[in-house]
Each structure stands twice: as structure tokens, then as C-alpha cells.
Backbone as CSV, one residue per row, in Angstrom:
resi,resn,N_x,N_y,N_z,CA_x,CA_y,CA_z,C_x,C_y,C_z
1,UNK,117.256,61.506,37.721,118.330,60.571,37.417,118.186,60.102,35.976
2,UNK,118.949,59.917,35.542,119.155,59.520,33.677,120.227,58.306,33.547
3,UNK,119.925,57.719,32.320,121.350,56.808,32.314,122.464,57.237,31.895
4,UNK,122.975,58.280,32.333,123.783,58.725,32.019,125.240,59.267,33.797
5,UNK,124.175,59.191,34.715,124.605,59.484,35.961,126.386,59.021,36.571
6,UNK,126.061,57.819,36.658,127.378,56.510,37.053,128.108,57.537,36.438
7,UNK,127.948,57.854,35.072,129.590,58.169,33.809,129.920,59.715,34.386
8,UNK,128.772,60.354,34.524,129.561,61.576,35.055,129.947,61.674,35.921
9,UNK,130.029,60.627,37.136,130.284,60.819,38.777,131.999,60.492,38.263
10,UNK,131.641,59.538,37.776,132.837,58.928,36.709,134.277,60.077,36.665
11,UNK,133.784,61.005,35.547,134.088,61.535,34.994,134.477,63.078,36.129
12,UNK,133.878,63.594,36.905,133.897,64.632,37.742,134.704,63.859,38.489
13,UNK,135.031,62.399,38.964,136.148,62.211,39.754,137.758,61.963,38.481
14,UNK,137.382,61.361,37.761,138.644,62.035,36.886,139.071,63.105,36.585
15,UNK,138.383,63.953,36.455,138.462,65.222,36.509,139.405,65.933,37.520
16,UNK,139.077,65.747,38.786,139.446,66.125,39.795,141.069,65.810,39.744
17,UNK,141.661,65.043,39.350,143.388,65.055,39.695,143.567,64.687,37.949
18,UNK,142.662,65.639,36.908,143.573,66.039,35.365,144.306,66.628,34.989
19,UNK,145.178,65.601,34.198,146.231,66.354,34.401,147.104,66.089,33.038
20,UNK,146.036,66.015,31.762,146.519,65.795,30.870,145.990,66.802,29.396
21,UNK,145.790,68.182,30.023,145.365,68.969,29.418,146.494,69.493,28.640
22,UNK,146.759,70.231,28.062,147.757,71.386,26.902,148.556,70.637,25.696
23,UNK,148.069,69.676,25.283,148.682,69.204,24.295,147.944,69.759,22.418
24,UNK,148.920,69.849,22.244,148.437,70.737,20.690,147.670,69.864,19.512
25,UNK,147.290,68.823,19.854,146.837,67.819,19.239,147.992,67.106,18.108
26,UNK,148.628,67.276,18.128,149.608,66.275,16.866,149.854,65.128,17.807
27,UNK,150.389,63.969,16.994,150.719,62.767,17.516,152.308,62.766,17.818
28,UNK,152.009,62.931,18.793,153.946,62.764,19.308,154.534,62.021,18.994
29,UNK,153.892,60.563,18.789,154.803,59.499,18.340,154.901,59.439,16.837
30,UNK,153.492,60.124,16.407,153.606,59.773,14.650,152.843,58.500,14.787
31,UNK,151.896,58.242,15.326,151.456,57.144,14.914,150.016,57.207,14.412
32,UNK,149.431,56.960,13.749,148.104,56.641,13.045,147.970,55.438,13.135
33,UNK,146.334,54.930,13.621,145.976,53.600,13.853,144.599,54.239,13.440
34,UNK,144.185,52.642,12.728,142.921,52.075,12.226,142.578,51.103,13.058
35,UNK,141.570,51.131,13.713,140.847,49.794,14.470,139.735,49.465,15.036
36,UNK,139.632,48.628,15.374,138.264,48.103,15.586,137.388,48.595,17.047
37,UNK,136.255,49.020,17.229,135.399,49.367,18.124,135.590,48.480,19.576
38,UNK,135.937,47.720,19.337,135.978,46.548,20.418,136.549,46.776,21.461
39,UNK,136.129,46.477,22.758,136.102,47.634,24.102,137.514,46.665,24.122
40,UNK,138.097,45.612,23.814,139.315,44.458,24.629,140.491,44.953,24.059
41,UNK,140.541,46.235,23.222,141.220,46.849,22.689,141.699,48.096,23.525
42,UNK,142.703,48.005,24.051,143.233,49.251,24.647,144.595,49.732,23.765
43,UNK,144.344,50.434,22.788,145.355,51.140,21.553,146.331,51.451,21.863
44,UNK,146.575,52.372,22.741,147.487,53.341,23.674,148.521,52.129,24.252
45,UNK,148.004,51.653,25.283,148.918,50.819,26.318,149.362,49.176,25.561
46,UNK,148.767,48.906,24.566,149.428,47.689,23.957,150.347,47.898,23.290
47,UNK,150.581,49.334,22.887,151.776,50.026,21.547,152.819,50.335,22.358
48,UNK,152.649,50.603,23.649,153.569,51.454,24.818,153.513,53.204,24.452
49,UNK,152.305,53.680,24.102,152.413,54.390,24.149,151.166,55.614,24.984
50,UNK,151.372,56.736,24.810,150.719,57.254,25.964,149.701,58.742,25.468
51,UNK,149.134,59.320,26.274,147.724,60.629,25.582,148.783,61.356,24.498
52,UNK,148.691,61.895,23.314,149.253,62.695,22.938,150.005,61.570,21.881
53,UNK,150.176,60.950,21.988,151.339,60.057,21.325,150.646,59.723,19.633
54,UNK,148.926,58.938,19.616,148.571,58.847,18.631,147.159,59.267,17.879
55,UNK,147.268,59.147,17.397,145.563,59.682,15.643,144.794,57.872,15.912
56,UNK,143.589,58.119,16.821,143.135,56.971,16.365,141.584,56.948,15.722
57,UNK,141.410,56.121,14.499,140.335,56.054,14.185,139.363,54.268,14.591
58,UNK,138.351,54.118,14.934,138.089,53.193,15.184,136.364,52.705,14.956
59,UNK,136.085,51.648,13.941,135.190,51.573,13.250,134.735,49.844,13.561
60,UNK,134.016,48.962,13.053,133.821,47.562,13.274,133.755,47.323,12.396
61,UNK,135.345,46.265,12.988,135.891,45.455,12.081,137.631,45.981,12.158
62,UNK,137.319,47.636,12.227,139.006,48.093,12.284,139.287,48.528,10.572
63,UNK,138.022,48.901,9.976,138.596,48.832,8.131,139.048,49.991,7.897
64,UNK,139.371,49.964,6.798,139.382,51.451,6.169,138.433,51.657,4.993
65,UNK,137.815,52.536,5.693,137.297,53.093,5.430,136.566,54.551,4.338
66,UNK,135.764,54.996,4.025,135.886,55.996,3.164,136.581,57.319,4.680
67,UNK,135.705,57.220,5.275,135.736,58.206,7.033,137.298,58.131,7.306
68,UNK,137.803,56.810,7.679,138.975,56.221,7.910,140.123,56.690,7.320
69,UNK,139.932,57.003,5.699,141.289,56.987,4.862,141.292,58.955,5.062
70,UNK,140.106,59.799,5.165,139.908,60.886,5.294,141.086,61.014,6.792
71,UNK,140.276,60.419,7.720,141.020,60.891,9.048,142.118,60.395,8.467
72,UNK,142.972,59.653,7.911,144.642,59.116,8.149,144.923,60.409,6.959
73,UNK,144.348,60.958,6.115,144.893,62.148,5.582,145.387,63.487,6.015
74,UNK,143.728,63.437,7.034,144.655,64.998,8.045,145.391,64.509,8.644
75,UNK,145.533,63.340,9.520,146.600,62.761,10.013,147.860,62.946,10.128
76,UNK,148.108,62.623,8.156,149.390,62.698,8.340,149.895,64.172,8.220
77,UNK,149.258,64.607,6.864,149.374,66.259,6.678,149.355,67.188,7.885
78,UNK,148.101,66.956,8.739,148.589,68.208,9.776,148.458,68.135,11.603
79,UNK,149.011,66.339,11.598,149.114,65.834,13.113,150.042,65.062,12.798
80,UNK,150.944,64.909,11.961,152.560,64.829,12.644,152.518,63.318,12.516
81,UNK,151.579,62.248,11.531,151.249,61.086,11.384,152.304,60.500,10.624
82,UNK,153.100,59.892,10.676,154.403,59.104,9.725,154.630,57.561,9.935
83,UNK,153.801,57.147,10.670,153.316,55.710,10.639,152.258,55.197,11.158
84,UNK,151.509,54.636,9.734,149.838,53.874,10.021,149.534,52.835,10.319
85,UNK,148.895,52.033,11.433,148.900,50.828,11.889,147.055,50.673,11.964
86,UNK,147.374,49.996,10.856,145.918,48.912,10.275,145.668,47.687,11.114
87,UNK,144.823,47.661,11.661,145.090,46.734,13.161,143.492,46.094,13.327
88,UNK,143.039,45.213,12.548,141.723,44.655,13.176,142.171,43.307,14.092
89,UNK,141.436,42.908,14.464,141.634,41.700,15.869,140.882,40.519,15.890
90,UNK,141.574,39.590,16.628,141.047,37.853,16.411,139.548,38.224,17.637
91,UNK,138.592,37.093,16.883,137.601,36.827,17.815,136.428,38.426,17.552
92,UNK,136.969,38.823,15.886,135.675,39.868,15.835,134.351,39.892,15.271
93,UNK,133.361,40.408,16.029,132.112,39.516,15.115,132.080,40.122,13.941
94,UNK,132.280,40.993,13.519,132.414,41.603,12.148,132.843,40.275,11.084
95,UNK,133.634,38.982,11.780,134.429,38.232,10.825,133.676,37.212,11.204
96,UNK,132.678,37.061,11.957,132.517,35.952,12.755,130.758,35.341,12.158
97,UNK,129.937,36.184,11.364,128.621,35.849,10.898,128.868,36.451,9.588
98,UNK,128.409,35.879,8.538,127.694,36.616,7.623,126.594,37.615,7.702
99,UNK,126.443,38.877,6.543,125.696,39.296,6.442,124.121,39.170,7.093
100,UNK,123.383,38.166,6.084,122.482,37.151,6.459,122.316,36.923,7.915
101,UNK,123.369,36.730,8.475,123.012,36.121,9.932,122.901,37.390,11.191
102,UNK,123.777,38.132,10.053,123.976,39.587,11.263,122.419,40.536,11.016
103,UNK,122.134,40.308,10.040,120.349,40.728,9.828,119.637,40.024,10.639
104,UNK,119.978,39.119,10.787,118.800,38.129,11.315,118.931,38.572,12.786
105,UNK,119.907,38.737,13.228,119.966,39.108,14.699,119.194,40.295,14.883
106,UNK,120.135,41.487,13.697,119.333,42.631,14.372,118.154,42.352,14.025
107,UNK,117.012,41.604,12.913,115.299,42.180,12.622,115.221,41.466,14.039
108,UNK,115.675,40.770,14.664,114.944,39.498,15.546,115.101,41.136,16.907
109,UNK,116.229,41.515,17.355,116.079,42.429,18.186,115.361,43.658,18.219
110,UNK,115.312,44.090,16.985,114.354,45.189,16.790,113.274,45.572,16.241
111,UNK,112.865,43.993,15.923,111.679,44.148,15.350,110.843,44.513,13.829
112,UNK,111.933,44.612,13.194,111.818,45.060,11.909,112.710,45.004,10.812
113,UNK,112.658,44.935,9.261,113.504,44.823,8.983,114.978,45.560,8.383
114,UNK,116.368,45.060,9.005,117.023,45.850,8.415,118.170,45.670,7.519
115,UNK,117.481,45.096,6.541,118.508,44.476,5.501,118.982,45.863,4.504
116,UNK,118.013,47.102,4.735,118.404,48.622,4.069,119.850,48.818,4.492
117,UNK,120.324,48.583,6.105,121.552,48.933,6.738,122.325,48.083,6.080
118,UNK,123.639,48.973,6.091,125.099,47.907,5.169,125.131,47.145,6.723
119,UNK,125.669,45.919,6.800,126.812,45.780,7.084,128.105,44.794,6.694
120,UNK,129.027,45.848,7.321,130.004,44.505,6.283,131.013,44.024,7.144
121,UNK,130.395,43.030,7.296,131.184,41.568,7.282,131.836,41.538,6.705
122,UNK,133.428,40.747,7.193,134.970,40.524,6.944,134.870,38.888,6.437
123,UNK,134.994,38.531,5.562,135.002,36.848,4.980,136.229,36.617,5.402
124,UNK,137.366,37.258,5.173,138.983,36.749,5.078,139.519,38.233,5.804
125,UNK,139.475,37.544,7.102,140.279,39.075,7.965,141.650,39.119,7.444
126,UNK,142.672,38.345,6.862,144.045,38.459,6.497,144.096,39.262,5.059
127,UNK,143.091,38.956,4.414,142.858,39.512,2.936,142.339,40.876,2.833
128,UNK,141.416,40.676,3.925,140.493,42.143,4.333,141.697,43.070,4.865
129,UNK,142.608,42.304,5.462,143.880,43.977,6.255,144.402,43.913,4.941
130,UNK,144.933,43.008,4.270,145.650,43.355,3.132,146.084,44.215,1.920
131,UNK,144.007,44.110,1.503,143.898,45.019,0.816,143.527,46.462,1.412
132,UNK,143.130,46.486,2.679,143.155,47.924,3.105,144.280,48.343,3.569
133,UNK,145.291,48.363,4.011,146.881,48.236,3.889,147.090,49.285,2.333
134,UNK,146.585,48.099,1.298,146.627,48.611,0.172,146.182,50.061,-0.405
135,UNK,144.881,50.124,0.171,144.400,51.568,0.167,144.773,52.498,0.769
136,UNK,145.743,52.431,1.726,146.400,53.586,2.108,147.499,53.595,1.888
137,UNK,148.400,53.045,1.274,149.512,52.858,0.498,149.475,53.798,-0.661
138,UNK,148.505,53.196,-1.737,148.387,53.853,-2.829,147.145,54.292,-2.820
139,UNK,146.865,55.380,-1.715,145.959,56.527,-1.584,146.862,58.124,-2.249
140,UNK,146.464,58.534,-3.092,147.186,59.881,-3.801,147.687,61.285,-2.592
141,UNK,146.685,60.800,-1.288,147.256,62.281,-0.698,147.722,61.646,0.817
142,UNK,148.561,60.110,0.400,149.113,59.726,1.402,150.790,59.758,1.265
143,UNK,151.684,60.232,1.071,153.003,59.829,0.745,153.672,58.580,0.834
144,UNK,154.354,58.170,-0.092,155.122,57.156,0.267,156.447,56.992,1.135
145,UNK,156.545,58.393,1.667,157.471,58.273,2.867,156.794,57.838,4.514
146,UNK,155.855,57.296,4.092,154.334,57.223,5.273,155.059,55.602,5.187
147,UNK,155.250,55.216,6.742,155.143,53.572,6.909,153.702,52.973,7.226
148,UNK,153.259,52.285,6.553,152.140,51.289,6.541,152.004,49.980,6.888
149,UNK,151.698,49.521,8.182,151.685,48.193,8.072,150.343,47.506,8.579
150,UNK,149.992,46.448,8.139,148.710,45.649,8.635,149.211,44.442,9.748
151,UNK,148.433,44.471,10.491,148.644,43.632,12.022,147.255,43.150,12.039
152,UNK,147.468,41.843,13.315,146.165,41.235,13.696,146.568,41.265,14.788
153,UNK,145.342,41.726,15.836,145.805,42.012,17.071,145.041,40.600,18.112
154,UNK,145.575,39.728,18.801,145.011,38.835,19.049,144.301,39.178,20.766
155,UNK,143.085,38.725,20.681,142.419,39.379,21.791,142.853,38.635,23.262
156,UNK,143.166,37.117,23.039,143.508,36.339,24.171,145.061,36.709,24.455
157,UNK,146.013,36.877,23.796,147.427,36.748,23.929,148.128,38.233,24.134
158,UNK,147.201,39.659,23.272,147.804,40.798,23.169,148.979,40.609,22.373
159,UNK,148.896,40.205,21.730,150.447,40.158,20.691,149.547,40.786,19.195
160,UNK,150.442,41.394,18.609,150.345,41.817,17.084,150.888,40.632,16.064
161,UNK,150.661,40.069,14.874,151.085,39.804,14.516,150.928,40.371,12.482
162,UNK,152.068,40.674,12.283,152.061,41.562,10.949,152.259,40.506,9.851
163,UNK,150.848,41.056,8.845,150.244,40.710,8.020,150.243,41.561,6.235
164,UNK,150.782,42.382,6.442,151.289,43.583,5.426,152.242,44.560,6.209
């Protein structure tokens, strides 16, 4: 037995009535999303949309990324991507400690220190979508026929509210 067991019993019973195989990978809807790791995030069903529909990339915090702006490039070029939704969310710890404090957690959990690891902390989540908004706007191998917008996705309410 491994910890891994539960997920495949999991998974061999999903399996069993799948039924969402043959799709060519492009985004049916055209949608590209940036967002955050955070399990209270269900991408798909808050947009109304469904498997096949979007390109999602998802990182902590929801940024863009160097990884991030790469994926929204093949994206759009060769999965059918024609609108990007920059989407980080209320109540994320990414916004919620400083640097400093987010070290302190991890040396305290693991024993050692890891102030070598980035991480980055969001000071101003409205400023932080803003200017990444910005970077894929006036990214050179993004078109400007590409819609871009920045949202805050609120974790208690499920509402978007647009911010760029």
C-alpha cells in the first residue's frame, strides 16, 4: 500500500463511465486563464464552462509569470486562445504574509533554512493583476486582437470582479 492508493481507486472508478476522451486539445471557448493553485478554485464551472472549453495555467498567487506568459503564447497561436483571464483571488496567502514571515514558516517546518527559495508575495493584489494584465497586453507574440482582462475572484461569494 502507498499514499497514493485512495487516488487511484479514485481514478479507476472515474474511469469506468469516461467519457470525455477525443478532443483535439484547442480551447473551444477561446479562453486562456491565469490562476491561482488554490483548491476553492474550480475554473471550469465558475466561467460556465466545460472539458475542452479552456488553456489553464495555474501558479500561487495566479501571476504571470515567465512559465505563464510562455503557456498564454502557445495558447493563443496554436489552441484557439482569443481571450485571457488573469484571475488571482481574495483570501490568498500569497497576499496574506510577507516574504519574511513566509520563511519563517517554512525554516520552522523544515528545519532549515530557506531564504535561497523565491517567494513572492503579492503586497497590492489589485496592482499585482494590473500590471500583469499589462504583461500580456504588451507581450510582442501576443496580438492585440487577444481580449485581456484582470479579475479578482472572491473565494466566499464566487463572483469576479474586473480590475483591468
Amino acid at each position: 500500500m502507498n499514499g497514493f492508493d485512495d487516488l487511484l481507486a479514485a481514478n479507476r472508478q472515474f474511469a469506468s463511465t469516461f467519457n470525455l476522451g477525443g478532443f483535439d486539445g484547442v480551447a473551444k471557448a477561446g479562453v486562456g486563464l491565469v490562476t491561482c493553485m488554490d483548491s476553492r478554485i474550480d475554473p471550469l464551472r465558475m466561467l460556465g464552462l466545460f472539458h475542452g472549453d479552456a488553456k489553464m495555467f495555474r501558479n500561487p498567487g495566479g501571476r504571470v509569470t515567465e512559465a505563464a506568459l510562455e503557456a498564454l503564447v502557445l495558447s493563443v497561436h496554436m489552441l484557439n486562445v482569443d481571450r485571457i483571464l488573469v484571475m488571482p483571488h481574495t483570501k490568498c496567502a500569497m497576499a496574506s504574509r510577507s516574504e519574511a514571515e513566509m520563511h519563517e514558516i517554512l525554516n520552522e517546518k523544515t528545519g532549515q533554512d530557506t531564504t535561497w527559495q523565491p517567494i513572492h508575495v503579492i503586497k497590492d493584489q489589485v496592482a499585482a493583476l494590473r500590471q500583469d494584465v499589462m504583461k500580456v497586453r504588451s507581450h510582442p507574440l501576443i496580438p492585440h486582437s487577444v481580449s485581456v482582462g484582470g479579475f479578482l475572484y472572491d473565494v466566499d461569494t464566487g463572483l469576479l470582479e474586473q480590475h483591468a
